[in-house]
C-alpha positions, -999 to 999 in steps of 0.1 A, spaced: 117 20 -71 88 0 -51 80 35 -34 61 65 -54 51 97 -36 35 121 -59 49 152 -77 40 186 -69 4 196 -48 0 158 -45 35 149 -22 25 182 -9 -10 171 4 0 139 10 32 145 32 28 147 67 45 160 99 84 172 98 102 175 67 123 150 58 99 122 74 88 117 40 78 74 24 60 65 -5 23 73 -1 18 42 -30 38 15 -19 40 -23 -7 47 -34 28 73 -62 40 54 -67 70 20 -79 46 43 -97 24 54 -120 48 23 -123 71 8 -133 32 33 -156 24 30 -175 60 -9 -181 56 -7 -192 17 19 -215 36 -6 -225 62 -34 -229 38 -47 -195 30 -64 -203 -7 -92 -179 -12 -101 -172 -50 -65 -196 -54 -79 -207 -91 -91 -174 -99 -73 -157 -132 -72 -123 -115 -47 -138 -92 -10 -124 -94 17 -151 -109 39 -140 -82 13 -158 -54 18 -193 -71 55 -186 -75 56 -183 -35 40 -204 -28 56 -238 -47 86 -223 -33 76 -224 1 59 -260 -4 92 -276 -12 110 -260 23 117 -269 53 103 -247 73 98 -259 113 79 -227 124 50 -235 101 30 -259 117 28 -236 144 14 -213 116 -7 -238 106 -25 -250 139 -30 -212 143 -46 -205 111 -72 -230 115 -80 -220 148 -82 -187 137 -109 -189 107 -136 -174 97 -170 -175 78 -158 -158 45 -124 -152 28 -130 -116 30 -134 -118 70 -103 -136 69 -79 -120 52 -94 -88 70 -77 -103 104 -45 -107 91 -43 -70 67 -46 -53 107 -22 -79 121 5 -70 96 -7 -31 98 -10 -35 134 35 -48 135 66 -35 132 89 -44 106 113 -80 105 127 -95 121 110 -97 152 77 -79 138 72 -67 177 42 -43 180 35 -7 172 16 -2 197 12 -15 236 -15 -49 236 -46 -30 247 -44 -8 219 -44 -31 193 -75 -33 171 -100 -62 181 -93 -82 149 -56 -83 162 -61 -87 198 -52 -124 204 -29 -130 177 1 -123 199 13 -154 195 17 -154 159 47 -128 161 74 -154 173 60 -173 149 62 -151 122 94 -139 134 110 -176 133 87 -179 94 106 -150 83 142 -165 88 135 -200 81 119 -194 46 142 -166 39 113 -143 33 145 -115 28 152 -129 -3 119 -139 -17 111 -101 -10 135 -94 -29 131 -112 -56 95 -100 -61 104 -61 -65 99 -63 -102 66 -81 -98 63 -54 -71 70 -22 -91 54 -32 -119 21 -31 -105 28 -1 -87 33 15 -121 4 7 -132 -14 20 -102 9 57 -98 -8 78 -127 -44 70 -122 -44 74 -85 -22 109 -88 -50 119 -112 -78 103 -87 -61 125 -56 -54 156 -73 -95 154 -90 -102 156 -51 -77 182 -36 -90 205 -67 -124 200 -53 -119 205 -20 -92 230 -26 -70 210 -3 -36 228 -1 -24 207 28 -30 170 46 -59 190 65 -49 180 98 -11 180 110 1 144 119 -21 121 99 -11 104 70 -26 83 43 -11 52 33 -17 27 -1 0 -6 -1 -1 -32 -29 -1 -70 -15 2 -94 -50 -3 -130 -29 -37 -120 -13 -65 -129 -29 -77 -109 -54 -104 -83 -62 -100 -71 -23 -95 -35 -11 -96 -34 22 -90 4 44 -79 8 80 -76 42 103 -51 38 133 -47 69 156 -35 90 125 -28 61 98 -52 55 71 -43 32 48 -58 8 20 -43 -24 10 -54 -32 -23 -48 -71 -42 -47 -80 -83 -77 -69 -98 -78 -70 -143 -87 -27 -133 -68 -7 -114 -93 3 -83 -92 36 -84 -129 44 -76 -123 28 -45 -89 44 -39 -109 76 -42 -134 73 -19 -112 64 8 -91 95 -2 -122 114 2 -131 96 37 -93 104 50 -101 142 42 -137 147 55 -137 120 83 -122 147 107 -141 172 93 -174 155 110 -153 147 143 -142 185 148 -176 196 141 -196 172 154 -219 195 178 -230 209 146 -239 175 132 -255 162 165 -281 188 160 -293 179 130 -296 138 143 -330 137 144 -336 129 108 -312 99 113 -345 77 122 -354 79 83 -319 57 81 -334 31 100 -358 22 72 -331 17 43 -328 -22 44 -298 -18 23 -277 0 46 -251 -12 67 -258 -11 106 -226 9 109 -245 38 89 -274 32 110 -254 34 140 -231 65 134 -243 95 122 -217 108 114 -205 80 94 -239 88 72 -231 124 70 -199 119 55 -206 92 35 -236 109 21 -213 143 13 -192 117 -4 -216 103 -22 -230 137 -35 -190 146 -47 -190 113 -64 -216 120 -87 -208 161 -96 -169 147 -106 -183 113 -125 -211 134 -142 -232 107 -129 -264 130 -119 -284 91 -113 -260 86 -87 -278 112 -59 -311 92 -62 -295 62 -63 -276 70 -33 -306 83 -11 -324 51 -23 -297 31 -6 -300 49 27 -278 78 22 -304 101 34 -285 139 32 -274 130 -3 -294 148 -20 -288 178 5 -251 179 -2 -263 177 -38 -280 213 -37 -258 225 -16 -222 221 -30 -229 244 -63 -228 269 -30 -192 257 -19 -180 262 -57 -196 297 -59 -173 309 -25 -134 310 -25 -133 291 8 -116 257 9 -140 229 26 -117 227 55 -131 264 64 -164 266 45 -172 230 60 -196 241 92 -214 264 74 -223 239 46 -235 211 73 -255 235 99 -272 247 66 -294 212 68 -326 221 76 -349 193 97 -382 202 87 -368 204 52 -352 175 53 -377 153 70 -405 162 42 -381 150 16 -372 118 33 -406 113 44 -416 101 11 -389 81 0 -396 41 -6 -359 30 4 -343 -1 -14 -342 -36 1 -307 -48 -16 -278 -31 -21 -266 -23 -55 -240 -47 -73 -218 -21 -86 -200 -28 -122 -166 -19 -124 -153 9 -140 -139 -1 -171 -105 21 -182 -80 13 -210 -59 -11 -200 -19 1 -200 -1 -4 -233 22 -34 -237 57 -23 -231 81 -27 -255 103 -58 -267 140 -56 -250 166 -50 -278 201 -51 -279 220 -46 -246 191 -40 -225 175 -72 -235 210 -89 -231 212 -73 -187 175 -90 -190 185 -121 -200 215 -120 -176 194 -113 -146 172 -144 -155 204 -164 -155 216 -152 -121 179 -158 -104 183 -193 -119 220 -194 -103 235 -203 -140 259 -181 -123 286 -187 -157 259 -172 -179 255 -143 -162 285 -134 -157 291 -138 -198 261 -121 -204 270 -89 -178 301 -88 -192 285 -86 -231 263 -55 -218 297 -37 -208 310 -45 -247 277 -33 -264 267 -2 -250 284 29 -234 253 39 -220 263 44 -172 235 35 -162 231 -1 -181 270 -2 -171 261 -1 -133 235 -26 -137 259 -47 -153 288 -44 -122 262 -47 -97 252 -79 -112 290 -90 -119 292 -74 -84 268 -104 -65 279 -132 -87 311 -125 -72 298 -126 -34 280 -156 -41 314 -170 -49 325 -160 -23 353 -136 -34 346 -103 -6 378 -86 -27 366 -87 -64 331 -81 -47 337 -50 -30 354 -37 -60 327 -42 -84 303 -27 -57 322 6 -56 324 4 -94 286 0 -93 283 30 -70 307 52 -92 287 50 -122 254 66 -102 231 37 -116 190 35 -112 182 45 -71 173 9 -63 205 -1 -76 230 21 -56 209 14 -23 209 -23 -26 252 -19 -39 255 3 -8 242 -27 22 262 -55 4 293 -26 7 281 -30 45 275 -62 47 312 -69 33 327 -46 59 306 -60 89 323 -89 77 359 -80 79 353 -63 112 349 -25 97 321 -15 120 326 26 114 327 15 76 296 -7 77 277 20 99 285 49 67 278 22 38 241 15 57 235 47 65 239 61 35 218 37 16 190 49 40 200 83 25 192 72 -12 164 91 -31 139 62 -41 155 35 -30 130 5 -23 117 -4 5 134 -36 10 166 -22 3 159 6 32 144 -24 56 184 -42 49 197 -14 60 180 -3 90 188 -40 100 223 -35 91 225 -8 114 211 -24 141 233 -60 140 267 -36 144 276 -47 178 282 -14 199 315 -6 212 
């Protein structure tokens, strides 16, 4: 799995630019992985004792203490040149160096050096070294070994942020990704520290990387969503908005608000709207005072204005300019004239849900392909292959059958038999197992013929792994690399 795009008007608002182009909207990133797993290395260890840390961040990083790895006292000697006053700071440099790359091996920029974010700009060195991490400590692998870890939280994230984006669209009676060419991104990174969410706009990216929190932060996921669809809003009609900047001075008084605010007025416009939607789809009437308190001075405008908006048909995309040059400055001034402005900012609890039900207890040949996969990650390679082998005797059911070959399928490459391998990988591919499954038999089909000198063959096996429906993203990544290590003709 490891990539979700949402069903229905939410893949439909979400997806951007030309059909067929489309990746998972809620997904994790190979590029973060491994930038992750080369600071933990280096001595990354904020909130390391914390219970709200992922078990997968400890498991990488004892494997990675017992390696030999040469590149990373390079890493090292850059990461404590590079540090900074709080964890959040720091891990903030390295989420936009890992947005900011392209994907391994080499991790060579997306974009040219002067367009690089500041955070990034002077951390060019860290890509050979990162590029030499990656093959050293076989990050490949450990990403693959992960994707359960992986998926599994990106379960647990899929419904409530489907619900979260399609609260918003209703609202804003978004029918498409509002402007053509921008896209909006969520990645999952389990070995940063945790209770981080951290967002990012790029030319047309947006994207939040979230870490392990005990509640899925959907709140947060929201009002990111929120700033991805009105941000441009402000920008296209910001003659409009410059009109009304005057009243911006009573900003300067809130104590509690960020300079940023203070700065941008734009930034406050939006981010009062936002904090006005907030409140009318929590129910949380408190919040408009609250908000305007804090410094979010045309809160309480957006408040009486947006029963307006839901009266008309228009979508906010159209009814937009009407709604922000109705903000009268005289009006406005009077209000904000008399407000006595908070000198902290709030500490704000989070949002408590249910937590997800505790799945089921594995029985009968399902538990028995579990207990075989356990064997072959612990390389008791003779127990597997007993236990995949009991899975083909207890059930008839294809799909468990497919996962039972595929596994049969690697034991036998690892033993380094390409003939009984490349049998039991077509067998695999015959049965039309789980997506994941098929890619990943698909590049080892590859792999095998790249090995006995099949280049047309390898080039079809990769390519059509690309061409799988939900395939991970690791298993996409192998192939795009298998593609590129065919030595032309």
């Amino acid at each position: 799995m490891n990539r979700i795009v949402f069903p229905a008007l939410l893949a439909f608002a979400f997806v951007t630019g030309a059909p067929g182009a489309e990746q998972g909207q809620l997904d994790s990133s190979v590029e973060l992985f491994t930038v992750m797993a080369a600071i933990n290395a280096a001595g990354y260890s904020a909130d390391l004792s914390s219970p709200n840390n992922h078990p997968l961040r400890d498991k990488i990083r004892a494997e990675l203490a017992k390696e030999n790895i040469p590149s990373l006292e390079g890493i090292k000697s850059f990461f404590n040149r590079h540090r900074k006053h709080t964890d959040a700071e720091e891990l903030a440099q390295y989420i936009s160096f890992a947005l900011s790359m392209g994907p391994p091996p080499t991790f060579v920029s997306k974009t040219r050096d002067v367009d690089l974010p500041p955070d990034v700009q002077g951390m060019q060195e860290l890509v050979s070294l990162l590029a030499a991490f990656y093959q050293e400590a076989k990050i490949a692998e450990k990403w693959q070994s992960a994707q359960p870890a992986i998926e599994d939280y990106l379960v647990r994230y899929h419904g409530p942020v489907s619900e979260a984006v399609l609260q918003v669209n209703s609202y804003l009676r978004q029918q498409t990704s509002g402007f053509q060419g921008r896209h909006f991104q969520i990645y999952i990174e389990l070995l940063a520290g945790p209770n981080e969410i951290q967002t990012r706009s790029y030319a047309n990216e947006y994207t939040i990387v979230v870490t392990p929190s005990p509640e899925p932060r959907i709140f947060d996921v929201r009002h990111a969503y929120l700033h991805y669809l009105l941000d441009p809003l402000a920008t296209r009609y910001h003659e409009i908005l410059d009109r009304k900047k005057p009243i911006a001075d009573h900003a300067k008084r809130a104590a509690a608000l960020d300079a940023s605010f203070k700065d941008d007025f734009l930034l406050l416009a939006t981010e009062s709207m936002i904090k006005a939607i907030e409140a009318k789809l929590d129910h949380h009437p408190a919040g408009i005072q609250e908000a305007l308190r804090q410094g979010y001075i045309l809160t309480p405008f957006f408040s009486e204005y947006l029963p307006i908006y839901e009266k008309q048909e228009r979508a906010m995309l159209f009814y937009y300019p009407e709604l922000v040059g109705a903000i009268d400055l005289k009006t406005e001034d009077q209000r904000l004239s008399q407000v006595v402005f908070d000198k902290e900012p709030p500490v704000r609890a989070a949002v408590k849900t249910a937590p997800p039900p505790e799945p089921a207890p594995l029985t009968g040949p399902a538990k028995t392909l579990e207990d075989a996969e356990q064997a072959y990650t612990a390389r008791d390679l003779n127990k597997a292959k007993n236990l995949y082998l009991a899975v083909l005797q207890e059930t008839d059911e294809q799909k468990l059958h497919g996962s039972a070959y595929y596994g049969l399928a690697r034991i036998a490459a690892l033993q380094k038999d390409p003939e009984a391998a490349n049998k039991l990988f077509q067998k695999t591919i015959d049965l039309r197992p789980e997506p994941q499954i098929e890619a990943w038999a698909l590049v080892y089909l590859g792999r095998l013929a790249m090995a006995a000198g099949e280049r047309d063959e390898a080039s079809r096996y990769f390519q059509t792994a690309l061409k799988v429906e939900g395939a991970s993203q690791a298993a996409q990544q192998a192939a795009s690399q298998g593609l590129a290590a065919i030595p032309k003709p």
